[in-house]
C-alpha positions as CSV (number, residue, x, y, z in Angstrom):
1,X,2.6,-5.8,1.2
2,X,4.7,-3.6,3.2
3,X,8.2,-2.0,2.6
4,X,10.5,0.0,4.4
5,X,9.4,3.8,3.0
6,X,5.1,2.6,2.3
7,X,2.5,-0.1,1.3
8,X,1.6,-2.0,-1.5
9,X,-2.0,-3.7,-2.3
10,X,-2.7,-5.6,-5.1
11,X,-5.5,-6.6,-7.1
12,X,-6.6,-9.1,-9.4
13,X,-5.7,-7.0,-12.3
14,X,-3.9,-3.3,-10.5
15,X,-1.1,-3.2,-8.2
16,X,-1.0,0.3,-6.2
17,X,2.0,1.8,-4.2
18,X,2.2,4.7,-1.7
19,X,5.4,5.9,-0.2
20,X,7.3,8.1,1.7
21,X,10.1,10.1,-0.6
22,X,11.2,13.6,0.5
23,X,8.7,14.3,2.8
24,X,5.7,14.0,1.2
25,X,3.6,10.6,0.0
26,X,3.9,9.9,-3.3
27,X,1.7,7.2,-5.2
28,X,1.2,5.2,-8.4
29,X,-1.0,2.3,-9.6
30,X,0.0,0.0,-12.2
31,X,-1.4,-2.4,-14.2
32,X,-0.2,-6.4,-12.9
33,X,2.4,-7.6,-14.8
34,X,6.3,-8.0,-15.4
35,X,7.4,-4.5,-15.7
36,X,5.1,-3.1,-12.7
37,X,6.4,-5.8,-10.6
38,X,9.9,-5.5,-11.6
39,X,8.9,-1.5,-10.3
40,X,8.3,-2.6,-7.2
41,X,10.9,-5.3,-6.7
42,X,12.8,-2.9,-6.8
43,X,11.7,-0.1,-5.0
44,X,11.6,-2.7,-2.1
45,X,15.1,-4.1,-2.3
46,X,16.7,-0.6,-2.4
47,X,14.9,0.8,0.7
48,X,16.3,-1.8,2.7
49,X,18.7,-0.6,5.3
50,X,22.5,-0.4,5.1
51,X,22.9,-3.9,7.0
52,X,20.4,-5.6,5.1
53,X,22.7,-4.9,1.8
54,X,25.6,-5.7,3.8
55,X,24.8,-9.6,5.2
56,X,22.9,-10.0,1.7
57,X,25.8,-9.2,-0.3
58,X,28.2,-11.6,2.2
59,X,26.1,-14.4,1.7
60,X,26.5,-14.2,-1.6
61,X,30.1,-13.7,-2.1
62,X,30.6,-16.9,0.6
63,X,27.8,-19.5,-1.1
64,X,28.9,-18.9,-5.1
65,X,32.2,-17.4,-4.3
66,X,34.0,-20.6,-3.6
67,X,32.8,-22.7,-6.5
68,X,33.4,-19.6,-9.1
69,X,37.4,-19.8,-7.6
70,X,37.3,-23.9,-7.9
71,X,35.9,-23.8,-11.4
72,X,38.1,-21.1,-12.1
73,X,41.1,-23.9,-11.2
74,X,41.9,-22.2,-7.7
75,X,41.8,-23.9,-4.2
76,X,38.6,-26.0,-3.8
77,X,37.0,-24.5,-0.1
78,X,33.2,-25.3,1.4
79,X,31.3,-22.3,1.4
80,X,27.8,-21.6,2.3
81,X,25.2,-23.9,1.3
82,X,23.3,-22.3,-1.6
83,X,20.2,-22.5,0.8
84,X,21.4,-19.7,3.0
85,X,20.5,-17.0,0.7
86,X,17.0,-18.0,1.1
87,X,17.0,-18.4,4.8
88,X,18.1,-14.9,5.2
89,X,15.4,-13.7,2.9
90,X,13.0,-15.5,4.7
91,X,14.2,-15.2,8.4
92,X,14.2,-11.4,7.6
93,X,10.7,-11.2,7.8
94,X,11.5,-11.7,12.2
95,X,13.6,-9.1,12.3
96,X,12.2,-6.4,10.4
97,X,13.3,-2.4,10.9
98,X,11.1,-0.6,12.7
99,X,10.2,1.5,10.1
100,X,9.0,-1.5,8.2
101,X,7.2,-2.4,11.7
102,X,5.2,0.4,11.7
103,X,3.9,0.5,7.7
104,X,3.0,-3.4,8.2
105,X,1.1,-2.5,11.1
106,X,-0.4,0.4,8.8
107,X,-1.1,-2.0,6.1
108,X,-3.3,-4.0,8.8
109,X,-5.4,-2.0,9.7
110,X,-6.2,-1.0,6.7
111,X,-7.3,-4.0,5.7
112,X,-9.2,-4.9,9.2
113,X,-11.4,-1.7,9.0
114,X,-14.7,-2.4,8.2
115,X,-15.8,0.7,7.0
116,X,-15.0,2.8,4.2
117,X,-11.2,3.9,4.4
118,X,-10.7,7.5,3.9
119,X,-8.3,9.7,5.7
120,X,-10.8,11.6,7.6
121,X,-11.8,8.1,9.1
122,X,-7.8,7.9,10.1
123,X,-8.5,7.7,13.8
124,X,-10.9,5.1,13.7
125,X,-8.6,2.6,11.7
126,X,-5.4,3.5,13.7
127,X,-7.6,1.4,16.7
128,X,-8.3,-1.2,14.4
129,X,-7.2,-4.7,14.4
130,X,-3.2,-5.0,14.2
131,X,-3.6,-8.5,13.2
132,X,-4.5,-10.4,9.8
133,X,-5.8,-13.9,9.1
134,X,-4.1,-13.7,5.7
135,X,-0.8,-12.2,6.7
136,X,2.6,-13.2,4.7
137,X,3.8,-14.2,7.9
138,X,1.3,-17.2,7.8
139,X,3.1,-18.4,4.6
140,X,6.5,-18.1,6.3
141,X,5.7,-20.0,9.7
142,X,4.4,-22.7,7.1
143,X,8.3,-22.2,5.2
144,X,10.2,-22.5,8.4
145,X,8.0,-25.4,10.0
146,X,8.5,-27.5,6.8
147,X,12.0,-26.6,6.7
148,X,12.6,-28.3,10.1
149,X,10.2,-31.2,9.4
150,X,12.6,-31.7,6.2
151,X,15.7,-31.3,8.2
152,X,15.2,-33.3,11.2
153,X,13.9,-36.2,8.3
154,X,16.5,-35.9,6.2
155,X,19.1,-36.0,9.6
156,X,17.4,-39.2,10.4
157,X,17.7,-41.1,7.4
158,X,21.6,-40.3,7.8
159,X,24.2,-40.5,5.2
160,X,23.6,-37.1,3.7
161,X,26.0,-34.4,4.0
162,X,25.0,-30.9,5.9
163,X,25.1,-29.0,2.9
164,X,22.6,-31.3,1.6
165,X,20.4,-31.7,4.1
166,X,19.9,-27.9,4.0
167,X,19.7,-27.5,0.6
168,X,17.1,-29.8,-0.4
169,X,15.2,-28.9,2.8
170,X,14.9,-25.4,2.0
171,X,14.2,-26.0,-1.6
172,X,11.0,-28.7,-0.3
173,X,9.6,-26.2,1.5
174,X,9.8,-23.6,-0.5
175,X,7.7,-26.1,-3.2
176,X,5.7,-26.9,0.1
177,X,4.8,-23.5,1.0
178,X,2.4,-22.2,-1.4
179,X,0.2,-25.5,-1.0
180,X,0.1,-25.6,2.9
181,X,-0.8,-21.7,2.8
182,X,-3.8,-22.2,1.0
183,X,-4.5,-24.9,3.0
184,X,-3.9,-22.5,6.4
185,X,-6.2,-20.0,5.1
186,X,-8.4,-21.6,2.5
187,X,-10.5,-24.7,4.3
188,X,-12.4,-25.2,7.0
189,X,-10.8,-24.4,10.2
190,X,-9.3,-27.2,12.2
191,X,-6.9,-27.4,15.9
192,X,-4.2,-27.8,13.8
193,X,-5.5,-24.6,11.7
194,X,-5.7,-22.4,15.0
195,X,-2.8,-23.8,16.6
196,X,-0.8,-22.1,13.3
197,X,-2.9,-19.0,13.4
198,X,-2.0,-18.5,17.1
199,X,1.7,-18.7,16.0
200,X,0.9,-16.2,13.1
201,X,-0.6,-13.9,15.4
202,X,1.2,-13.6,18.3
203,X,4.8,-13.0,15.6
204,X,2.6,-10.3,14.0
205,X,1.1,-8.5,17.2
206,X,4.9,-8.6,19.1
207,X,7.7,-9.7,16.1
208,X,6.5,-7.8,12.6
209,X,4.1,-5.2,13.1
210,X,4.4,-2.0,15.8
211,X,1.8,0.5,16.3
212,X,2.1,3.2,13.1
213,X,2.0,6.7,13.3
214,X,-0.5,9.1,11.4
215,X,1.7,9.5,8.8
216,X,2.0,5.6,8.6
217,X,-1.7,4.9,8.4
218,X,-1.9,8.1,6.0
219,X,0.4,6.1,3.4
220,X,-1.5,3.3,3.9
221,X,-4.6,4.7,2.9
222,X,-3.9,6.7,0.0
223,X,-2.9,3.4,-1.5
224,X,-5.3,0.9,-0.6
225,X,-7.8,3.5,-2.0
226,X,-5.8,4.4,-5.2
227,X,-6.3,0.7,-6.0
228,X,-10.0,0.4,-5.0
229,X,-10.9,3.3,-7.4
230,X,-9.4,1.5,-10.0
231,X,-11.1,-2.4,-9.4
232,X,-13.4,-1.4,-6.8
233,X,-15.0,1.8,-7.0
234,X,-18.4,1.5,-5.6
235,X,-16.4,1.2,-2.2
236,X,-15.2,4.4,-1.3
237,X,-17.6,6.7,-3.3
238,X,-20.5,8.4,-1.6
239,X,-23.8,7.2,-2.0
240,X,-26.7,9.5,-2.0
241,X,-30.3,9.1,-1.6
242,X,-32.6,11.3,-3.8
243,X,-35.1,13.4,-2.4
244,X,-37.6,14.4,-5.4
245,X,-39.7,16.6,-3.4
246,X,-36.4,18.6,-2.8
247,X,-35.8,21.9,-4.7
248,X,-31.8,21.0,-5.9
249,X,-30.0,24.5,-6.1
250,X,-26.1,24.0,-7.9
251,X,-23.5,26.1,-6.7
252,X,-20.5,27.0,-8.7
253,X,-17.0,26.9,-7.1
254,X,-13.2,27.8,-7.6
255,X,-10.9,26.7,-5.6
256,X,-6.6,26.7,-5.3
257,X,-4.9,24.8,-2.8
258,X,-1.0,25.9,-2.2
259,X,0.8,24.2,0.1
260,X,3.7,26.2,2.0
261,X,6.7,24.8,2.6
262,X,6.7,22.3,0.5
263,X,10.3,20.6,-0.6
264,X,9.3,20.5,-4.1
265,X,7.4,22.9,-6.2
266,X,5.6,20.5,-8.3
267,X,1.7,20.2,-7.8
268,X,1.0,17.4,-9.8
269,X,0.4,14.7,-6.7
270,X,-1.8,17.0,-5.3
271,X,-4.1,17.9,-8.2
272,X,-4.5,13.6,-8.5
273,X,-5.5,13.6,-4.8
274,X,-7.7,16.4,-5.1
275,X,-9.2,14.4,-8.4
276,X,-9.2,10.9,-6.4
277,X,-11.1,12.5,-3.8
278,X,-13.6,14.1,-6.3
279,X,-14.4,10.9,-7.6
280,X,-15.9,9.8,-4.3
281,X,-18.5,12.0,-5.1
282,X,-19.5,11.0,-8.3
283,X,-23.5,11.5,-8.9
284,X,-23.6,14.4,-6.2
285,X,-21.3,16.8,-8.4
286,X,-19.0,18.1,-11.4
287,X,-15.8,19.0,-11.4
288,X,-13.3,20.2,-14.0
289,X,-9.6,19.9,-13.0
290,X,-7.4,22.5,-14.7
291,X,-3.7,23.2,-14.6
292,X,-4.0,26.0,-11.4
293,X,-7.4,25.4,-10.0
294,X,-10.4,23.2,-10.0
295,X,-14.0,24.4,-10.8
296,X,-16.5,22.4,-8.7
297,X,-20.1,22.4,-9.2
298,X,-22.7,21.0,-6.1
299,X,-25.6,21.7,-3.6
300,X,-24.1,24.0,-1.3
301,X,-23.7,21.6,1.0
302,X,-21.9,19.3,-0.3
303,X,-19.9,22.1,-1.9
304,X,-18.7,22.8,1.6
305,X,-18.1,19.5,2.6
306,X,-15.9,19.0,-0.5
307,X,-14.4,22.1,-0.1
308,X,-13.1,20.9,3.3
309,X,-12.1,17.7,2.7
310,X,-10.1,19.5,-0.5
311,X,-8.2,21.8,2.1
312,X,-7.5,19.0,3.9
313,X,-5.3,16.7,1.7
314,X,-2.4,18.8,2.2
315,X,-1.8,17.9,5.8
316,X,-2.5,14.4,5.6
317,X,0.9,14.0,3.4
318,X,2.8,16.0,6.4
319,X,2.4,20.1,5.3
320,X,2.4,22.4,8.4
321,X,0.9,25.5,6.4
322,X,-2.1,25.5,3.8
323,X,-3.3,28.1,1.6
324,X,-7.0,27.7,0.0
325,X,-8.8,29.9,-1.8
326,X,-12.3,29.7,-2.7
327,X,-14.3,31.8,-5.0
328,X,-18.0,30.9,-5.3
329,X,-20.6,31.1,-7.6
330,X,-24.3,31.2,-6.1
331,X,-27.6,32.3,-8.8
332,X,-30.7,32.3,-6.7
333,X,-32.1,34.0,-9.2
334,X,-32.2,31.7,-11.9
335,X,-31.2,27.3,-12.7
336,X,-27.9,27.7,-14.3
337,X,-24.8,24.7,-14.3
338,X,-21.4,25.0,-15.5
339,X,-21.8,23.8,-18.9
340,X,-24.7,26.4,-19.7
341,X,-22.4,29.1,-18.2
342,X,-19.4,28.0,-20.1
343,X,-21.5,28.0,-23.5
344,X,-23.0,31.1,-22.8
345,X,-19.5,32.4,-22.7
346,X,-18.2,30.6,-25.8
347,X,-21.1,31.9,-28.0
348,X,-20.2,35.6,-27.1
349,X,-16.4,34.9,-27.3
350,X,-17.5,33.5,-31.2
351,X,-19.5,36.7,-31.8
């Protein structure tokens, strides 16, 4: 799902959220359940624009207004039918702000790319597909088209007042919607099925999506993968062949990344993407994250390859100005890894 400042994927049993706040991306995952949703709830209603709050908050001071003033023994007036609160949350999803636009568009092609997401593939998946056969607009074609089926019914059978009419036809296809969704995208594919699809499709390609940015598709990815590595981790972490007749050589490495210019001094979101993208790499190295570096040990060349990807992270969230440094630690000499150095060094310190 898509907001107005970032993304949100969800899992069977993780939700993960990346957005835009002062300049930088920032990211969580959550485990799925009332409080994490409540979380995000939230952070989606509130980044709404100023005109969104405005024709919400109308809508519903005109549909419960009048009864509260009637009840409360005042003049009895019509107001809105209760249904037009969930019209406008629905029919909101054809006119979204083009911020919005852009992080749906994000969010599919993340999703079409076939292989694995990373931010150094970034270029790739911005030409990816901008469509999705399992797009929330699918389930809201299938709300308005049963709300007109409804309605037109309902106006035939005569008799019933407008108010009605809207009320229970909104409310039947919201009950509706769920079924004929999983119907759309669940069974065997049909005229009828395509004829919906090619509705769905052409709404998302000209009506909800628009063609993101880098730092659109950036967002995108940092939480799609945050949520992989938590329910799906054998999909973004490097696989490596072994080569038995090869002579492995570990190098040892220290390495600081500051960011300049940065709007906030914390480092804390970029020591977790720094650990994310270590991850990836699990099998082909060790790492130990500390509170101002992180001590690396690899084959030199993967040691390099890390070491660049590490550098970077900073730009991908937006920084104009990086500064890395690197101190390595290469014995030709003699095998030596991390943990024997750092017990060498404890047994002397103990001494």
């Amino acid at each position: 799902m898509s907001f107005q400042k970032g993304v949100m994927f969800m899992g069977k049993r993780y939700i993960a959220c990346s957005y835009e706040k002062d300049g930088r991306i920032r990211t969580w995952v959550k485990p799925v359940n009332g409080k994490s949703m409540s979380a995000a709830g939230k952070l989606v209603f509130l980044s709404m624009p100023l005109w969104y709050h405005i024709i919400l908050g109308l809508l519903v001071l005109f549909t419960l207004g009048p009864p509260v003033i009637e009840a409360a023994g005042g003049p009895g007036t019509d107001g809105l039918p209760l249904a037009a609160i969930l019209l406008f949350l629905a029919g909101t999803h054809f006119y979204f702000p083009r911020e919005l636009r852009k992080y749906h568009g994000a969010e599919h092609k993340v999703f079409s790319y076939r292989d694995r997401v990373s931010a150094l593939n970034r270029k790739q998946i911005m030409k990816a597909e901008i469509t999705n056969r399992h797009c929330s607009t699918n389930a809201i074609v299938m709300y308005f088209f049963m709300f007109t089926l409804l309605s037109a019914s309902l106006a035939v059978i005569g008799g019933i007042g407008i108010h009605t009419v809207i009320n229970v036809s909104a409310a039947g296809a919201l009950i509706l919607m769920p079924v004929l969704t999983y119907w759309l995208n669940r069974t065997k594919e049909t005229m009828v099925h395509r004829l919906f699809f090619r509705i769905s499709f052409w709404l998302q390609r000209y009506v909800t999506t628009k063609q993101p940015e880098e730092h659109h598709i950036n967002t995108a990815i940092r939480s799609y993968r945050r949520l992989v590595f938590k329910e799906f981790p054998q999909k973004v972490r490097e696989k490596r062949k072994p080569n038995k007749k090869e002579r492995i050589s570990m190098v040892t490495a220290d390495v600081s990344v500051i960011p300049v210019g940065k709007a906030t001094t914390s480092e804390s979101e970029q020591i977790a993407a720094v650990h994310d993208l270590l991850k990836e790499y699990e099998g082909k190295l060790t790492f130990e994250v500390n509170a101002v570096s992180t001590v690396i040990e690899a084959e030199l060349s993967v040691l390099f390859e890390v070491l660049r990807k590490i550098h970077e992270l900073p730009f991908h969230d937006g920084v104009k100005r990086v500064a890395t440094n690197i101190r390595i630690d290469d014995r030709r000499d003699k095998e030596d890894s991390m943990e024997e150095k750092k017990k060498r060094v404890t047994e002397k310190a103990n001494n």
